[in-house]
matplotlib code that plots the C-alpha trace (Angstrom):
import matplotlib.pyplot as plt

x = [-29.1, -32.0, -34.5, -37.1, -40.3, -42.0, -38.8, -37.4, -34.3, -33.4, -30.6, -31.5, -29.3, -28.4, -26.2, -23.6, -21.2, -20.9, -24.6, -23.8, -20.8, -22.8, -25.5, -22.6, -21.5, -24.3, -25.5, -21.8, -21.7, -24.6, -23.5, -20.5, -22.1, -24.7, -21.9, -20.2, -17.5, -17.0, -18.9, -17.5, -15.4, -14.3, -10.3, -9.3, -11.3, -9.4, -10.0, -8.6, -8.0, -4.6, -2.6, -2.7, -5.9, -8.4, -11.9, -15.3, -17.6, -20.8, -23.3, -26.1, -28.4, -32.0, -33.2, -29.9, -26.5, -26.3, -22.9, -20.2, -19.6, -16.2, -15.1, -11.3, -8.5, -5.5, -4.8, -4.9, -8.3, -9.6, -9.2, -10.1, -13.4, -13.7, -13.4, -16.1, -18.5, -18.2, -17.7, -14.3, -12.0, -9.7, -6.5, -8.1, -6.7, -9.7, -8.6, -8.4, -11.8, -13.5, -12.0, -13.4, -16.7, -16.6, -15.8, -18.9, -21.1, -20.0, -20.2, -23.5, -25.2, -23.4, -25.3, -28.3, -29.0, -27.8, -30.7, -33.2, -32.3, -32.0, -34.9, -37.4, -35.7, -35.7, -38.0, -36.7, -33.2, -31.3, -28.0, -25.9, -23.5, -20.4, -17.3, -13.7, -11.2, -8.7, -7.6, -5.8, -9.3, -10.5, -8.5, -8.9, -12.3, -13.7, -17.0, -15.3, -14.7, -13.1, -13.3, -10.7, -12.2, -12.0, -14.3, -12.4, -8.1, -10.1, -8.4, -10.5, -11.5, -15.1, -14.7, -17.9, -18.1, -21.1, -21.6]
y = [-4.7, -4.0, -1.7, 0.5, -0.4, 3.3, 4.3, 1.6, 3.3, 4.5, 2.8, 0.8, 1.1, -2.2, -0.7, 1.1, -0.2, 3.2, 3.5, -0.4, 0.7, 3.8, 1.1, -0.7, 2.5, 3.2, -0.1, -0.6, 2.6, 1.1, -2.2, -1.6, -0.5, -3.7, -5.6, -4.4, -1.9, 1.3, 2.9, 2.0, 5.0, 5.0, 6.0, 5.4, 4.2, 1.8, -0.4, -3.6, -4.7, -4.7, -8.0, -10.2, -9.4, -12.4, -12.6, -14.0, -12.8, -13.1, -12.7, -11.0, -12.3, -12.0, -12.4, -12.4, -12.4, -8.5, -8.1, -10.0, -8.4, -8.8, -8.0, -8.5, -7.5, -8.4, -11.0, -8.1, -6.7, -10.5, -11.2, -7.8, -8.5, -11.3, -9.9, -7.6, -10.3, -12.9, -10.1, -11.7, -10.0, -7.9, -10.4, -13.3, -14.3, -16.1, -19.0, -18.6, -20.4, -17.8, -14.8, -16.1, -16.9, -13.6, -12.0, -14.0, -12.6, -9.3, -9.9, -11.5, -8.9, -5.9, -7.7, -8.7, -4.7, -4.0, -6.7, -5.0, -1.4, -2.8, -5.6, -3.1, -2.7, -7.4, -9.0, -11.7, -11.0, -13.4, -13.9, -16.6, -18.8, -16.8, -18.5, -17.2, -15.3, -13.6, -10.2, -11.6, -13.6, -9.9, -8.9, -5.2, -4.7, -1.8, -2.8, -3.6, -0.8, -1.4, 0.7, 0.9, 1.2, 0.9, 0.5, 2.5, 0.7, -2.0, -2.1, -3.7, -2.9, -4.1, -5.0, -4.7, -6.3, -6.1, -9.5]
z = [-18.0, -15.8, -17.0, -15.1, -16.2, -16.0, -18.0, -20.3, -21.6, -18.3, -16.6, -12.8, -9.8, -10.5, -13.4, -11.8, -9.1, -7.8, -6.7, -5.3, -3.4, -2.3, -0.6, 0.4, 2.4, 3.8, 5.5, 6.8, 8.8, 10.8, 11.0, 12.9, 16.3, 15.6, 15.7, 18.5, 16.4, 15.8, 13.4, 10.1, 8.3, 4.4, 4.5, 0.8, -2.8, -4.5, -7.5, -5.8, -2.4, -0.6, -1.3, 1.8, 3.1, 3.6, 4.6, 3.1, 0.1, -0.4, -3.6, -3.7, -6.6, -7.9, -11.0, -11.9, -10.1, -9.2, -6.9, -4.8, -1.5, 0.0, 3.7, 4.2, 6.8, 7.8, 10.8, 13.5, 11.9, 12.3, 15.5, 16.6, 14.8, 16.4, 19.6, 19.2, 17.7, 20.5, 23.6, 23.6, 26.3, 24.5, 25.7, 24.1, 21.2, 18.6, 16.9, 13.2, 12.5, 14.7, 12.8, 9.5, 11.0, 12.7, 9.4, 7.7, 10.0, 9.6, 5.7, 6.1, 8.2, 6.0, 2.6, 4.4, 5.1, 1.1, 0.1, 2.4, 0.8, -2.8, -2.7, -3.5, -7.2, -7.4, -5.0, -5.9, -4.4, -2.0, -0.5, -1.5, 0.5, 2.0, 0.9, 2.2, -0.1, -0.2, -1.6, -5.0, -5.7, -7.0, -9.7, -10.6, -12.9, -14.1, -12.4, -8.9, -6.7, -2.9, -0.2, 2.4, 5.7, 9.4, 12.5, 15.0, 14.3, 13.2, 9.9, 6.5, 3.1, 1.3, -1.9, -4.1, -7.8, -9.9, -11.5]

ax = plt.figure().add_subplot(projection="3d")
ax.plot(x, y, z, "-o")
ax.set_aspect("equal")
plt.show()
């Protein structure tokens, strides 16, 4: 457990998955539009993603491992991601490796803006390698929450685990 240093008995940010999830919020609502979405809307919490979604996850880790960041959707939610991230024509169909890298980037650009709004509370905080998962690799956990999202129909949920 982290502790603030002007108030050792005080719990950090870096405690809760709510306040995690909250930053998690936040930075995807502006990432969409970055990224050539919609703005990113929250449609449901839930403690565990949808069976059959796939996508990529990516830690975010300082001192210590802090939280895995998840960005899944189904096949249509993929290749419309991948649409938007490579200005594809909206006919084109992405081949599968483009989907998950499309994904990753989404993923990495989503937990790059959670380092730069948490880093503050770990300098030392970086972002680990994205690896692709899918929706049964995040068993429900009491300190897991997912959000079920989408950017305009773009269907996906972000799951976020505090490690």
């Amino acid at each position: 457990m982290h502790k603030d240093p002007s108030n050792p008995g005080a719990p950090t940010p870096f405690d809760s998955v709510e306040h995690w999830t909250e930053v998690v919020r936040g930075c995807a609502a502006n990432v969409g539009p970055m990224m050539g979405l919609p703005a990113c809307q929250v449609l449901a919490t839930l403690k565990a993603p949808p069976a059959g979604l796939t996508g990529v996850a990516i830690t975010l880790e300082g001192t210590k491992p802090h939280v895995l960041i998840g960005v899944l959707s189904n096949q249509v939610g993929r290749s419309a991601i991948a649409r938007a991230v490579f200005q594809m024509a909206p006919d084109e169909r992405p081949k599968p490796e483009d989907e998950t890298d499309a994904v990753g980037e989404l993923a990495n650009v989503i937990t790059g803006h959670v380092k730069a709004a948490m880093s503050q509370l770990d300098k030392t905080m970086r972002i680990g390698l994205p690896s692709a998962v899918s929706a049964e690799a995040f068993s429900s956990r009491t300190d897991q929450i997912t959000l079920r999202v989408s950017f305009g129909t773009v269907p996906a949920a972000l799951v976020v685990t505090r490690l």
